[in-house]
VEXTORLUM-40595 format. One line per 8 residues: number of its first residue (from 1); for each residue y, z negated, x of N, C-alpha, C. Coordinates in Angstrom, 3 decimals, padded with zeros to 6 digits. Each point is the difference from the previous one (the first is absolute). Last residue first. Layout:
BEGIN
NUM> Y,Z,X,Y,Z,X,Y,Z,X | ...
//
This chain:
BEGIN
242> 036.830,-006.923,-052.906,000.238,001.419,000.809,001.157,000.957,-000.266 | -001.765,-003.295,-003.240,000.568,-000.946,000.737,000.354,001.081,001.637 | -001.876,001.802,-003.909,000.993,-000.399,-000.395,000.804,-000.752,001.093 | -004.472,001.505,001.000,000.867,000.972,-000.251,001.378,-000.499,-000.252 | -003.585,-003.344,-000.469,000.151,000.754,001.763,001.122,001.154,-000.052 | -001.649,-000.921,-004.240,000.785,-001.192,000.409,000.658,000.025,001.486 | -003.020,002.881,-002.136,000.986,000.239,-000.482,001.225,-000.817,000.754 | -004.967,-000.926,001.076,001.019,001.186,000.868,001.381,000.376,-000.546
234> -002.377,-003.143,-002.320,000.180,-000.769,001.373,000.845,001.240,001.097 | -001.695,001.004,-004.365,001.528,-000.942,-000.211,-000.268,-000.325,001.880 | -003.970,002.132,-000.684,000.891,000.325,000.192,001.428,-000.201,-000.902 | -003.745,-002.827,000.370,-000.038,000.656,000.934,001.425,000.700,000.246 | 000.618,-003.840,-003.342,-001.117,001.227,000.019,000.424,000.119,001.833 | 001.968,-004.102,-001.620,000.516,000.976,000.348,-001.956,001.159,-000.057 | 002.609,-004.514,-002.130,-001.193,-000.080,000.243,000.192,001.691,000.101 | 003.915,-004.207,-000.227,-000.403,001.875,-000.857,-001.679,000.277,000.840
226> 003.831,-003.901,000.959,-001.112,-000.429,-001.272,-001.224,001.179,-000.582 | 004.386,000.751,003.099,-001.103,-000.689,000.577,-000.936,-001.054,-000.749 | 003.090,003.225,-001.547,-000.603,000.502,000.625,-000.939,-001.141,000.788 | 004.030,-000.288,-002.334,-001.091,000.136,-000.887,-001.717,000.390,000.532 | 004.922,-000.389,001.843,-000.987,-001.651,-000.067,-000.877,000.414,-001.032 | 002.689,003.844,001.149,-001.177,-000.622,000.911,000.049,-001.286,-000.063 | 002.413,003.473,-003.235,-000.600,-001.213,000.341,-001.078,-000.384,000.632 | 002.690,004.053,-000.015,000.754,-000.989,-000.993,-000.485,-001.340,000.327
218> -001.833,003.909,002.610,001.466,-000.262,-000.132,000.525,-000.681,-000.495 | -004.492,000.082,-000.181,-000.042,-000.219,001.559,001.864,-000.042,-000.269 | -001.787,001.100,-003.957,-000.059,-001.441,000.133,000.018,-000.226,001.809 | 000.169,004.575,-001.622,001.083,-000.497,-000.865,-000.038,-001.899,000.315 | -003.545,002.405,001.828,001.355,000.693,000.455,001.095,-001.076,-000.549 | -004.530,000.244,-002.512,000.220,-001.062,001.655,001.723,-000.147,000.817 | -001.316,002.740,-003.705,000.896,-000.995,-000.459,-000.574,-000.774,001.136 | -000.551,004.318,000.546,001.364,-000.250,000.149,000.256,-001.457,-000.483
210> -004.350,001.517,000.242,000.614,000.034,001.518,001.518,-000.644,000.423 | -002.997,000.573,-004.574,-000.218,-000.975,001.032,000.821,-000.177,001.524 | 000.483,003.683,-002.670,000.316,-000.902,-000.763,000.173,-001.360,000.827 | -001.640,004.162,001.339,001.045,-000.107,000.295,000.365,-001.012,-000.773 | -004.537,000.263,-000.694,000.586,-000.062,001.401,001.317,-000.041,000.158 | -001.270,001.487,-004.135,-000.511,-001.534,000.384,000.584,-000.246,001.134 | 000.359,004.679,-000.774,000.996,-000.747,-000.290,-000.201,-001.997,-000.327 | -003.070,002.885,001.720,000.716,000.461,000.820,001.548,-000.781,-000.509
202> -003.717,000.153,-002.530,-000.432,-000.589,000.831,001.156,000.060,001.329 | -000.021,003.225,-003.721,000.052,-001.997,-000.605,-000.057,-000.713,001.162 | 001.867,004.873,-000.754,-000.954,-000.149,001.273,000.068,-002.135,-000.645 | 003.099,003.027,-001.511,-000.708,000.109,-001.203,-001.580,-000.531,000.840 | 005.008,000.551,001.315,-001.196,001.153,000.488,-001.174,000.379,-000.639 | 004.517,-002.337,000.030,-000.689,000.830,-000.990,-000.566,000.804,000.017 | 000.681,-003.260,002.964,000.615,-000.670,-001.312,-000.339,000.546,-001.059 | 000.306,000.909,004.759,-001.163,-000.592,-000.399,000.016,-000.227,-001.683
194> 003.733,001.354,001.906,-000.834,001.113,000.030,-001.493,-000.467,-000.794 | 004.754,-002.708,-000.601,-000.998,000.208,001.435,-001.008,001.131,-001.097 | 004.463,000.159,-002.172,-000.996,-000.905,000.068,-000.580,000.462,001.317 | 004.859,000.890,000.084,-001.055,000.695,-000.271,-000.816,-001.083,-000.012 | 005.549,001.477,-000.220,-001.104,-000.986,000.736,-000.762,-000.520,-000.718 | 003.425,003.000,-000.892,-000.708,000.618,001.339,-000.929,-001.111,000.667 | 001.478,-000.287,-004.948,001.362,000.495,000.803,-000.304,000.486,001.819 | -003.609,-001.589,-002.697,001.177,-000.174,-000.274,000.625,000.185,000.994
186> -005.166,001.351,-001.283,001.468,000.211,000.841,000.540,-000.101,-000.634 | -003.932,-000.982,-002.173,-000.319,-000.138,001.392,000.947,000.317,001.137 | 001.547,-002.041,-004.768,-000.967,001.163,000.633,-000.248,-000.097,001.193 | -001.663,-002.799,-002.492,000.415,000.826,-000.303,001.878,-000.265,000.383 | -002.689,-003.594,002.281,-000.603,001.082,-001.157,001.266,000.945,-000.223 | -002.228,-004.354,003.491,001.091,000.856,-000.056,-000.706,000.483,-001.245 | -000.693,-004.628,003.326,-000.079,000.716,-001.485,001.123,001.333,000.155 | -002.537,-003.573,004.084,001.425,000.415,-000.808,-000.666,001.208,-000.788
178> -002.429,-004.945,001.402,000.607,001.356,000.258,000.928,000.892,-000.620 | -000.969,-005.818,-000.113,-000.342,001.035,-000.488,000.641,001.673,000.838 | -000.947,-004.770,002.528,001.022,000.314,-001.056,-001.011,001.382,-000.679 | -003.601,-003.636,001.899,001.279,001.249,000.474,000.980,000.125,-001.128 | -003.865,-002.879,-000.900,000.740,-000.244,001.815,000.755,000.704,-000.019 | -002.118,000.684,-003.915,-000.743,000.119,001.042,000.399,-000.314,000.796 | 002.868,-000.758,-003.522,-001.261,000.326,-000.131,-001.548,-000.638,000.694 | 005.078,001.244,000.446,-000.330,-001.374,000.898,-001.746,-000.591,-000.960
170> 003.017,004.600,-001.605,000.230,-000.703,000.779,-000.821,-001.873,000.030 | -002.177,003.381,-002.867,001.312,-000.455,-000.101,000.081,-000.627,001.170 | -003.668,002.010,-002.306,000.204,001.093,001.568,001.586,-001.250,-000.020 | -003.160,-001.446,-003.618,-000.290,-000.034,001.502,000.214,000.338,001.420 | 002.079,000.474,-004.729,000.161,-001.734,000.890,-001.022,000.119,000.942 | -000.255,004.271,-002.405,001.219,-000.424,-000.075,000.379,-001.146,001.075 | -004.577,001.738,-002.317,000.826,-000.116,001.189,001.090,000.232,000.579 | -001.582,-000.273,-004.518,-000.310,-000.893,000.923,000.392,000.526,001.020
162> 002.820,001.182,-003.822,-000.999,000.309,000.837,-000.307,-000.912,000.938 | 002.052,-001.254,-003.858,-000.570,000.893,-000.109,-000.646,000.752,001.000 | 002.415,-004.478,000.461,000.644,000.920,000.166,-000.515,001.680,-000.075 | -002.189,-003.948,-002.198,001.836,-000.344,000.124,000.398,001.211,000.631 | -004.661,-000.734,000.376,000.292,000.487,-001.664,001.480,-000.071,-000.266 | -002.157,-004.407,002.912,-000.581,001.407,-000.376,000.536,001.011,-001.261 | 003.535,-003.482,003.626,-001.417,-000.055,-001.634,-000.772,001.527,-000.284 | 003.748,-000.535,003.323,-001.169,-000.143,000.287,-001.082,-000.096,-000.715
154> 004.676,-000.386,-001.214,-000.312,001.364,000.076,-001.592,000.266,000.898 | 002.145,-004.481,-000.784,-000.469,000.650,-001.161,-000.424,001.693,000.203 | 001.723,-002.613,003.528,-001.216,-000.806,-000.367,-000.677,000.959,-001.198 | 004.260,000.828,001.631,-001.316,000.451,001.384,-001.004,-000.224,-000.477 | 003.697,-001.676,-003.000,-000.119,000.938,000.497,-000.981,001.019,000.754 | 000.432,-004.776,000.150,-000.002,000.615,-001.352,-000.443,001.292,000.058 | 002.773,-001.670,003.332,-001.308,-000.031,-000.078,-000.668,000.357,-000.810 | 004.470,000.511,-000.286,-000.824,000.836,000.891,-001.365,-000.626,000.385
146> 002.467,-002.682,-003.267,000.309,001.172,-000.063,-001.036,001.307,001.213 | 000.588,-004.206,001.399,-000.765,-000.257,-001.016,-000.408,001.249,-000.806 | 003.817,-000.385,002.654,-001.412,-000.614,001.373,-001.198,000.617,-001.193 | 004.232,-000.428,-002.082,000.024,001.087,000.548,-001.378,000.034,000.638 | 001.240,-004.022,-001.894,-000.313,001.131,-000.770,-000.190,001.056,000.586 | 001.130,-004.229,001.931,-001.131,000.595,000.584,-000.636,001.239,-001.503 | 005.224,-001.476,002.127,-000.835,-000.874,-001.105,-001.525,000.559,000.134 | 004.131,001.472,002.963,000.510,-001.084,-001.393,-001.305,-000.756,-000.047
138> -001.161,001.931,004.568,000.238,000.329,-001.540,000.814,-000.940,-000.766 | -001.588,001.031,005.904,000.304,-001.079,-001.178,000.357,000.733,-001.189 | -002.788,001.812,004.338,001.323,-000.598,-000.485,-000.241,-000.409,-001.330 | -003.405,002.038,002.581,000.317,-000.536,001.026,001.687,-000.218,-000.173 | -003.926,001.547,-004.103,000.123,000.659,001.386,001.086,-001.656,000.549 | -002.718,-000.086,-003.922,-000.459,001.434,000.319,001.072,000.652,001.457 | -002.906,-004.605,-001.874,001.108,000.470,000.309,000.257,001.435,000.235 | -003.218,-004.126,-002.078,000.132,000.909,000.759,001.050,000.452,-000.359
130> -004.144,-003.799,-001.035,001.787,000.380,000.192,000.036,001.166,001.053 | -004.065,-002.398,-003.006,000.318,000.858,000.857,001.217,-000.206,000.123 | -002.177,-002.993,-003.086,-001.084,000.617,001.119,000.824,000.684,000.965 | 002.202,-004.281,-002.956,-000.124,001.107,000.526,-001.179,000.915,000.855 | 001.005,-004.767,-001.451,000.320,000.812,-000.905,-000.782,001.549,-000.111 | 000.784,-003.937,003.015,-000.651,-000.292,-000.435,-000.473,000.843,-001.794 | 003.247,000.687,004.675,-000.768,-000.905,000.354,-001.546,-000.388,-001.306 | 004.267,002.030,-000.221,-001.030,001.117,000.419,-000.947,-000.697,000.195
122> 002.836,-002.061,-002.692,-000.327,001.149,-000.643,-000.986,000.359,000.949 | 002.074,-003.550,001.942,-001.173,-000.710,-000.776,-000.678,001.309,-000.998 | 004.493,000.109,002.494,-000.918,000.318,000.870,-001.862,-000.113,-000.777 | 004.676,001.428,-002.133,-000.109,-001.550,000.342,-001.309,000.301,000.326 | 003.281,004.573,000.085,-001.326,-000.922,-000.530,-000.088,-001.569,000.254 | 004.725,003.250,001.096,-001.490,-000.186,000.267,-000.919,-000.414,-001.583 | 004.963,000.646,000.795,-000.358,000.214,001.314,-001.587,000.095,-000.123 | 001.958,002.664,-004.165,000.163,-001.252,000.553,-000.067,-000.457,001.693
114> -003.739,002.529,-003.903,001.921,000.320,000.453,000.236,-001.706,000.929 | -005.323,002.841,-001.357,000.939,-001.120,000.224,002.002,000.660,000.213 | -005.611,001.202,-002.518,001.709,000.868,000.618,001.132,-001.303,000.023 | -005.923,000.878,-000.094,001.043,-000.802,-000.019,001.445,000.225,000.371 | -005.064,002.204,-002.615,001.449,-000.194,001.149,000.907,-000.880,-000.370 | -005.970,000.998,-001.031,001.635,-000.731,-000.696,000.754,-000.201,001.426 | -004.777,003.409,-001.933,000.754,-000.595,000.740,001.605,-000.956,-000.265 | -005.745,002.330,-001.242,001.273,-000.814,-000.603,000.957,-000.348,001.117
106> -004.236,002.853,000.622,000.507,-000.115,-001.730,001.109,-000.637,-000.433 | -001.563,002.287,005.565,000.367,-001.417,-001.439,000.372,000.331,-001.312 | 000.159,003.252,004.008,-001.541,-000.570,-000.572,-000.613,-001.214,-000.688 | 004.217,001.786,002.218,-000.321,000.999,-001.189,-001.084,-000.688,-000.338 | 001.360,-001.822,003.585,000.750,-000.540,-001.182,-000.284,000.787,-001.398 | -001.298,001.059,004.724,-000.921,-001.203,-000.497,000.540,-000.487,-001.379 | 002.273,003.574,002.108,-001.275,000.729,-000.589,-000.761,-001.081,-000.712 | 004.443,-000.511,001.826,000.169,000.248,-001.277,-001.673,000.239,-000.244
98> -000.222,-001.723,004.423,000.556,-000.594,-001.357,000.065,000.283,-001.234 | -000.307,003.003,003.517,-000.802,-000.273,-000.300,-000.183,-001.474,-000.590 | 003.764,002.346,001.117,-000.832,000.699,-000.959,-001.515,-000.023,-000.109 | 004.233,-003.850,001.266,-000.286,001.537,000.599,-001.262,000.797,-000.997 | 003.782,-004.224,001.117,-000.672,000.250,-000.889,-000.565,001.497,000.430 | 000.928,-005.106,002.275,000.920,001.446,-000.134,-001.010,001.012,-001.017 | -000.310,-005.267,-000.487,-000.378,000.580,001.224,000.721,001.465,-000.555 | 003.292,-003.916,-000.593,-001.394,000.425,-000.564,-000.814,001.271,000.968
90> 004.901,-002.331,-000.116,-000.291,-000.405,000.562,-002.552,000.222,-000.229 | 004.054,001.462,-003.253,000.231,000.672,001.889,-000.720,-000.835,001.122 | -001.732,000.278,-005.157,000.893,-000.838,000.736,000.003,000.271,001.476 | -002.509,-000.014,-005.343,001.027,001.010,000.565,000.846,-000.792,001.167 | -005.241,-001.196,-002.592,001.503,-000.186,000.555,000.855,000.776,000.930 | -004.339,-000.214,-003.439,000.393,000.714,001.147,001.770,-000.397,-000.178 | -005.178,-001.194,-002.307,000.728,-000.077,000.361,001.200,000.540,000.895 | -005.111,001.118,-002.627,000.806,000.140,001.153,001.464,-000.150,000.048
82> -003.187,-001.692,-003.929,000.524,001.106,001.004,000.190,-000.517,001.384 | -003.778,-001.481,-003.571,001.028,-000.689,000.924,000.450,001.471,000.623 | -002.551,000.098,-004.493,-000.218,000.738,000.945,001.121,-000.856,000.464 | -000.026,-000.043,-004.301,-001.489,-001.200,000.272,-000.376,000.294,001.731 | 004.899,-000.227,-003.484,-001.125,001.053,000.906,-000.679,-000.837,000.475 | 003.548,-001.998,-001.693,000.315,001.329,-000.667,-001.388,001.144,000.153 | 001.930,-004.027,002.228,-000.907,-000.550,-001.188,-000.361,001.163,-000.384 | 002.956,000.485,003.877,-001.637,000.058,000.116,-000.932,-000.309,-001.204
74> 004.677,000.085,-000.315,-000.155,001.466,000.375,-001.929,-000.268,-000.054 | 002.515,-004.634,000.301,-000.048,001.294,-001.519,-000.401,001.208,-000.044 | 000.173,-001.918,004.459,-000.800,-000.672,-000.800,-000.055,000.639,-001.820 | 003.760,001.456,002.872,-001.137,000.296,000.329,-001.583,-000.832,-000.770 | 004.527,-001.342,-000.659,-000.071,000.959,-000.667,-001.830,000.943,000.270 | 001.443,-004.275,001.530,-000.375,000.077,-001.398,000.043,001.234,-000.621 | 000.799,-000.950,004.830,-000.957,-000.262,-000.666,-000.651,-000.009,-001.348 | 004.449,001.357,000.779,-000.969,001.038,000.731,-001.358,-000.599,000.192
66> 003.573,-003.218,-001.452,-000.163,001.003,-000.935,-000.917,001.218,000.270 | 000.494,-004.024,003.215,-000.376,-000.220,-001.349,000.062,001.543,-000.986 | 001.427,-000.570,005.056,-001.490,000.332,-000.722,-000.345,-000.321,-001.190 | 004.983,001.743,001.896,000.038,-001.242,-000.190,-002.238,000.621,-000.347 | 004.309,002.376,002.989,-001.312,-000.276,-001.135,-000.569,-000.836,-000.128 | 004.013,000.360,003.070,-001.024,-000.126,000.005,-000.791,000.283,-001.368 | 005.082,000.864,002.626,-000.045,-000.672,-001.440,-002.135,000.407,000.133 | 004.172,000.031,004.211,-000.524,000.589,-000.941,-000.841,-001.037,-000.850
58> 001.719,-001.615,004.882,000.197,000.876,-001.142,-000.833,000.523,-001.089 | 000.167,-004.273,002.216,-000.181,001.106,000.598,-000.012,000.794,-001.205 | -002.299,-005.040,000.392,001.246,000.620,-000.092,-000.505,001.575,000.666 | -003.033,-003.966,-001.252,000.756,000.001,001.547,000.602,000.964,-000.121 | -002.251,001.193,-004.319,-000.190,-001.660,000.902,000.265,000.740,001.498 | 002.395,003.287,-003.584,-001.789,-000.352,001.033,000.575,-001.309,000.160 | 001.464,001.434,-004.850,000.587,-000.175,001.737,-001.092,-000.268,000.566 | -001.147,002.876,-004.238,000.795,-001.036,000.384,000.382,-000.367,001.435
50> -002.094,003.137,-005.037,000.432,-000.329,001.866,000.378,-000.734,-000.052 | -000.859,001.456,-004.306,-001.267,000.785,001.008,000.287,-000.824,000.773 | 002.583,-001.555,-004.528,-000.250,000.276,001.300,-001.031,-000.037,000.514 | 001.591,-000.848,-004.908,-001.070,001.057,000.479,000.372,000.476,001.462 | 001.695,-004.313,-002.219,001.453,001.569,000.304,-001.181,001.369,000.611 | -001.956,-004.273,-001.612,001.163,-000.004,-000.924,000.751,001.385,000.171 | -005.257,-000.835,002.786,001.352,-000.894,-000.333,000.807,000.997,-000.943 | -004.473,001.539,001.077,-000.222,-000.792,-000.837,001.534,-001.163,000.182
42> -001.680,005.556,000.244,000.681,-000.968,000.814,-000.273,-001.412,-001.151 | -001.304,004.466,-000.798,-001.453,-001.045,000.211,000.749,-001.016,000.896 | 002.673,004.118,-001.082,-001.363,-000.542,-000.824,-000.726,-001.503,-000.149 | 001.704,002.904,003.452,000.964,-000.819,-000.271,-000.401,-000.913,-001.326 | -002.076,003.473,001.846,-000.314,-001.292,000.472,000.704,-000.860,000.080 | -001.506,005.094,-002.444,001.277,-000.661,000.542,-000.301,-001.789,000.211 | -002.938,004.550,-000.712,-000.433,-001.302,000.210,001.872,-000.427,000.812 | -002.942,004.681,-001.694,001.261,-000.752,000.591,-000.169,-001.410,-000.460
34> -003.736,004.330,000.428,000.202,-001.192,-000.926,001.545,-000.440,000.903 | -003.402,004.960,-000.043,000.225,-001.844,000.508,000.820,-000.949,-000.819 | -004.467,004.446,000.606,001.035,-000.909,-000.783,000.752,-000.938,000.625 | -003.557,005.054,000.619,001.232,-001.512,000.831,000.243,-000.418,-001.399 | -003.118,003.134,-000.661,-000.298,-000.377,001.177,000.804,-001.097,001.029 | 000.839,003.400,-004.382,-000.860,-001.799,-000.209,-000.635,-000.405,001.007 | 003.046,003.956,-000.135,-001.516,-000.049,000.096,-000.797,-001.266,-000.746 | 004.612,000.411,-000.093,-000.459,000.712,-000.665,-001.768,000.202,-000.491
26> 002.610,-002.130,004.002,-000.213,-000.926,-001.524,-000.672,000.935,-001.169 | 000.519,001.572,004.275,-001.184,-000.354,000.123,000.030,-001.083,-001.342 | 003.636,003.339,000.235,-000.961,000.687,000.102,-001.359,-001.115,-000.178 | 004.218,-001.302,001.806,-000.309,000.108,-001.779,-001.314,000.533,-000.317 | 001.028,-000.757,004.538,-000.341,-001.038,-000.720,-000.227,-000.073,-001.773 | 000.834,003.880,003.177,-000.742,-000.692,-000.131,-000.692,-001.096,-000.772 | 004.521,002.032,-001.573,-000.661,000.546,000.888,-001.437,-000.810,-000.025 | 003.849,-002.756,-002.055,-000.447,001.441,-000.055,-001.187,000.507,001.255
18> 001.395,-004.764,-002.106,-000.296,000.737,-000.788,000.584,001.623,000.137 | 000.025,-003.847,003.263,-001.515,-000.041,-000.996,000.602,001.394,-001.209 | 003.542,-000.642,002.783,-001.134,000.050,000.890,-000.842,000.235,-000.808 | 003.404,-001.337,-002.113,000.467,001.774,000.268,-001.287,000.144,001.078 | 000.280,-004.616,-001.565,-000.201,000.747,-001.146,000.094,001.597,000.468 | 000.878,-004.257,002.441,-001.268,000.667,000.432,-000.517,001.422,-001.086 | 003.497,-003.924,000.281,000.075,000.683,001.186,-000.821,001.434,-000.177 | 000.285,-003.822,-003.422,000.735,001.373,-000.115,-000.415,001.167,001.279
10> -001.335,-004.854,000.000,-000.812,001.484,000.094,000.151,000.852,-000.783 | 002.052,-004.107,002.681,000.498,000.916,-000.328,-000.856,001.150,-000.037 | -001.407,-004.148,001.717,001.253,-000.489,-000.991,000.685,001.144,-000.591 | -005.549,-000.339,001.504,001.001,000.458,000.105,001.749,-000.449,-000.934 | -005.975,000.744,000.789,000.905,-001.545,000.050,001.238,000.957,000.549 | -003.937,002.526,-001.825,000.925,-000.013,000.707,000.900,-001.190,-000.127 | -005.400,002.270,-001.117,000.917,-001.012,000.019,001.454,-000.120,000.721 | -004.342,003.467,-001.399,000.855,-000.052,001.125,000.952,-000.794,-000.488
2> -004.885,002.273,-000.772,001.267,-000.646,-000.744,000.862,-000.295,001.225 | -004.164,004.086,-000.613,000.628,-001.040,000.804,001.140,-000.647,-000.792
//
């Protein structure tokens, strides 16, 4: 996968990309990305991004000339049209089955806006996706970008050495993930569940399943009414709410 980053500051990003995961999948030769400063590609005297919105009001706008050109340059580059993606609190909310459709592109290019905004004509004619990763505002859409990224790359086949890893992960399957314990089986007087090391597989499936229903009836029931309930989740469910 390549990964394009329109960005005024991709210092930002250097202590992210280069440990853990992400290092790991450069290593692999399974990620690459690229920084793309768009300042670059400003075409007036004082290399200004922004400017005053038409009909007034605060804050300083992104100007479409240089992020067209930067993007367009990004695309000469490759015979494959990415997937565009604009960073912006106002984008669809981002969730894990997104990062999944996103893993499955060869090429993607972010857009890390600062400032009050975008000049409307980016999303409008630029852009495939915009998205947001939650329900407030950011400096700048590095961070947004940053954690996407993120979700995205560790999904690549062979990234996080064991496959099934990203399948038991919270919001997965609809449900948060269940709860994890290990060594030792008593701390300090409080004890793994029984089931746990009983060594009984099937018994501990079950309690698995049970608790991360559990765990999402307490944390997050708006998750729940998208969730496609077995027989018995339906009695689990009856229980919890009893």
């Amino acid at each position: 996968m390549r990964i394009d980053i329109l960005t005024l500051f991709p210092e930002m990003f250097e202590g992210v990309f280069n440990h853990s995961i992400l290092k790991k999948a450069q290593d692999m030769d399974v990620f690459q990305y690229n920084y793309v400063n768009f300042r670059e590609y400003t075409e007036n005297k004082h290399n200004k991004v922004d400017d005053y919105p038409y009909g007034g009001g605060a804050g300083m706008v992104l100007t479409p000339q240089p992020i067209f050109d930067a993007v367009e340059a990004v695309k000469q580059k490759t015979d494959k049209q990415p997937r565009v993606v604009l960073m912006c609190p106002q984008g669809e909310p981002y969730h894990q089955g997104k990062a999944v459709e996103l893993a499955k592109e060869d090429h993607l290019v972010f857009i890390c806006g600062h400032y009050e905004g975008y000049d409307e004509r980016i999303r409008e004619h630029l852009v495939t996706d915009e998205i947001s990763i939650g329900d407030y505002v950011l400096t700048g859409g590095e961070l947004g970008a940053m954690v996407v990224i993120d979700s995205v790359v560790r999904l690549i086949p062979g990234v996080l050495g064991n496959e099934a890893s990203a399948p038991e992960d919270s919001f997965s399957h609809g449900l948060l993930e269940h709860p994890h314990y290990t060594r030792p089986a008593d701390f300090r007087g409080m004890k793994v569940p029984d089931v746990l090391t009983s060594g009984n597989h099937a018994k501990i499936e079950e309690w698995r399943k049970k608790q991360s229903l559990k765990r999402t009836h307490e944390r997050r029931k708006d998750l729940l009414g998208k969730y496609s309930f077995t027989e018995q989740e339906l009695e689990w469910f009856k229980e919890f709410n009893e």
